[in-house]
C-alpha positions in Angstrom: -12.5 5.3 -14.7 -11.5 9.3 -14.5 -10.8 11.1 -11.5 -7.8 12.5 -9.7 -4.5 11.5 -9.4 -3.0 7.9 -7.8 -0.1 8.0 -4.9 0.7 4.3 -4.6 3.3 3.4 -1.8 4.2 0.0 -1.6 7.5 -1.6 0.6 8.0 -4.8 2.1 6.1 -4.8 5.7 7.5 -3.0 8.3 9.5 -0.4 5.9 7.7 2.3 7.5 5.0 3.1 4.4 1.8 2.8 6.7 2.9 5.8 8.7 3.9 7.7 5.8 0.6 7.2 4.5 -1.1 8.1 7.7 0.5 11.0 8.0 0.1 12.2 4.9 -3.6 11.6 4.9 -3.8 14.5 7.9 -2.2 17.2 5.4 -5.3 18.5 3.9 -3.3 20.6 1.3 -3.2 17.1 -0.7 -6.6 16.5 -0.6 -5.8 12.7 -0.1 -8.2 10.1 0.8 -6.9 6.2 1.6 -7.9 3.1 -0.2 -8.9 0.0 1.4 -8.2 -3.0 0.5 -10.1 -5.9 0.7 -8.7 -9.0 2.3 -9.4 -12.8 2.4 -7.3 -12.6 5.6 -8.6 -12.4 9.2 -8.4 -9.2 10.8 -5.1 -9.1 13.1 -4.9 -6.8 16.6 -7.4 -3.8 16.4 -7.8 -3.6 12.3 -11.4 -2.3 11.7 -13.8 -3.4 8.6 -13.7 -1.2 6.5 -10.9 1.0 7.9 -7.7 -0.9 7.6 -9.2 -3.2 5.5 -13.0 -4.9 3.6 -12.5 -8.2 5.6 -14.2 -10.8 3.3 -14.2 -14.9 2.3 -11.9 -16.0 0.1 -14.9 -17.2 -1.5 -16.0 -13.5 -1.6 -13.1 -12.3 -2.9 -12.5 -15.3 -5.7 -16.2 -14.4 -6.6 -14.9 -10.3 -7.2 -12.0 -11.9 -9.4 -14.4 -13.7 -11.1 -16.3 -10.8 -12.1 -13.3 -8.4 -13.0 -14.2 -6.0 -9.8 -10.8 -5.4 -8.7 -8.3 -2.6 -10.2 -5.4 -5.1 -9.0 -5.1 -8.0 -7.2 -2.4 -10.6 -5.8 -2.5 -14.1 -4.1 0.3 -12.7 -1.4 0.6 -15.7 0.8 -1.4 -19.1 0.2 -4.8 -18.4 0.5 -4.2 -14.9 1.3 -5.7 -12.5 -1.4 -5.1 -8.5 -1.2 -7.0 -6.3 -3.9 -8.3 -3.4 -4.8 -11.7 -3.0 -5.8 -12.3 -0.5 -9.0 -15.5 0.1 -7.0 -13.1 1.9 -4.2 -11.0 4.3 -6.2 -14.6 5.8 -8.2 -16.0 6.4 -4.7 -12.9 8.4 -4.2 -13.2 10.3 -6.6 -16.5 11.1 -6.5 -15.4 13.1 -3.5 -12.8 14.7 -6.2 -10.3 13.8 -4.1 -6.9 12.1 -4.9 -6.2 8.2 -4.2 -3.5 7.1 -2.0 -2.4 3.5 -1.6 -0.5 1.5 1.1 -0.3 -1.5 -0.6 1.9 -4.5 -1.8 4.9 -3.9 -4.7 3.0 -6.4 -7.1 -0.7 -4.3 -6.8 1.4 -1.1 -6.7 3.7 -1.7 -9.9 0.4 -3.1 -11.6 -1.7 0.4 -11.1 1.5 2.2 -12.6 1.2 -0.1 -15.3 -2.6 0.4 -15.9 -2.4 4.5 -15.3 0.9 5.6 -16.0 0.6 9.2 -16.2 -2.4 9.7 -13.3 0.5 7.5 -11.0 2.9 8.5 -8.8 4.1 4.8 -7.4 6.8 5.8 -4.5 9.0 2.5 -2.8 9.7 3.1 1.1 13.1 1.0 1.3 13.9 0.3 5.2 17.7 0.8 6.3 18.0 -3.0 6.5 16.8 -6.8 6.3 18.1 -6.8 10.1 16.2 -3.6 10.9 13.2 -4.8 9.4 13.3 -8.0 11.2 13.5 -5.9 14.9 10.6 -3.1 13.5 8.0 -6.2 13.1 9.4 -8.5 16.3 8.3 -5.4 18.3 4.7 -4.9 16.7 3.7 -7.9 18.4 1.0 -9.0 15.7 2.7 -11.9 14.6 4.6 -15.3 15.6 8.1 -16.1 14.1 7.3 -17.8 11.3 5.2 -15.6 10.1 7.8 -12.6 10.1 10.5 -15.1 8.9 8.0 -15.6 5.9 7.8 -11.3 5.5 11.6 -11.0 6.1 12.1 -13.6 3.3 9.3 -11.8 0.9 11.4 -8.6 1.8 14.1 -9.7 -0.1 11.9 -10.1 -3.4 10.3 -6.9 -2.9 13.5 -5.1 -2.0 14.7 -6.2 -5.9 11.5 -4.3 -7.4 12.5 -0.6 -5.9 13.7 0.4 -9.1 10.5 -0.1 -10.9 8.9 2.8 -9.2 9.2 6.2 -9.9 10.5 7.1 -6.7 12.6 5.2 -3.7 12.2 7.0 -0.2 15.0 5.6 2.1 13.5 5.2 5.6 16.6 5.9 8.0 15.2 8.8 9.8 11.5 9.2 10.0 11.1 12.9 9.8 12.8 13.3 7.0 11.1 10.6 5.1 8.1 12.5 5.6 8.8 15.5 4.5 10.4 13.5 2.3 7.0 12.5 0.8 4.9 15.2 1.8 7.1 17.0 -1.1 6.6 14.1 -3.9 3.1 14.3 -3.7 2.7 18.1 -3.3 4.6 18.2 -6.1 3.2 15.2 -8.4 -0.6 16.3 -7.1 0.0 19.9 -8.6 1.9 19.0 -12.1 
């Protein structure tokens, strides 16, 4: 695989790093295009095939490990793969464009490992456990035990920050983006 460069941002859920990434995606002097993911999960509120995510069986997706397809992939919850197929970043960069990722620490630490020098791997840290906790009550998408079980992951993922090459504290959203509008303008033109 050659191509452009990789901007990986990974954080526990509801850290902030989807809307970094979205907003990121509308600066065109990055020439960034997103990843997506493939899921054995079902698709939760308005998430689009294709979009958000490639929605597939976990028979599908145990079929893709199976025949080494994925760039990086982790068993998140029980039964609930996340991946990324190699197929995804060479379509990418077909269109010469750079790869960004919103994806988990464990996939994001694992394409640093695999291209260290084409990776910039960035860790959006949220200004607390309690913070977290009220930012994913309020999206609504999910029942107690479920953010319980992300508040708890949170903690694990939290401990990883160090591992990436950058940490972007999330207290003020602005500034966070700018924040990473400048890491990647910078990284992308190095």
């Amino acid at each position: 695989m050659e191509g452009g460069k990789l901007i990986v941002f990974s954080a526990p859920s509801g850290s902030g790093k989807t809307t970094i990434v979205q907003h990121l995606l509308k600066q065109e002097d990055l020439n960034l295009e997103f990843s997506v993911s493939c899921t054995s999960r079902e698709a939760r509120g308005d998430e689009k095939h294709g979009e958000n995510y490639y929605f597939i069986s976990l028979k599908e997706f145990k079929q893709h490990i199976k025949n080494d397809d994925f760039l990086e992939w982790e068993e998140v919850y029980r039964d609930n793969f996340y991946g990324t197929l190699k197929s995804e970043v060479e379509r990418i960069w077909s269109h010469k464009k750079n790869v960004i990722f919103d994806i988990d620490v464990v996939g994001g630490l694992r394409i640093k490992k695999k291209y260290p020098d084409k990776t910039l791997s960035v860790f959006v840290k949220p200004p607390s456990i309690d913070e977290l906790k009220i930012r994913l009550k309020k999206r609504k998408t999910e029942s107690d035990e479920r953010i319980n079980m992300r508040i708890a992951k949170a903690s694990v993922e939290l401990a990883t920050a160090p591992q990436f090459d950058y940490i972007i504290k999330n207290h003020d959203l602005e500034t966070a983006l700018n924040e990473a509008h400048d890491l990647v303008e910078r990284f992308i033109k190095n």
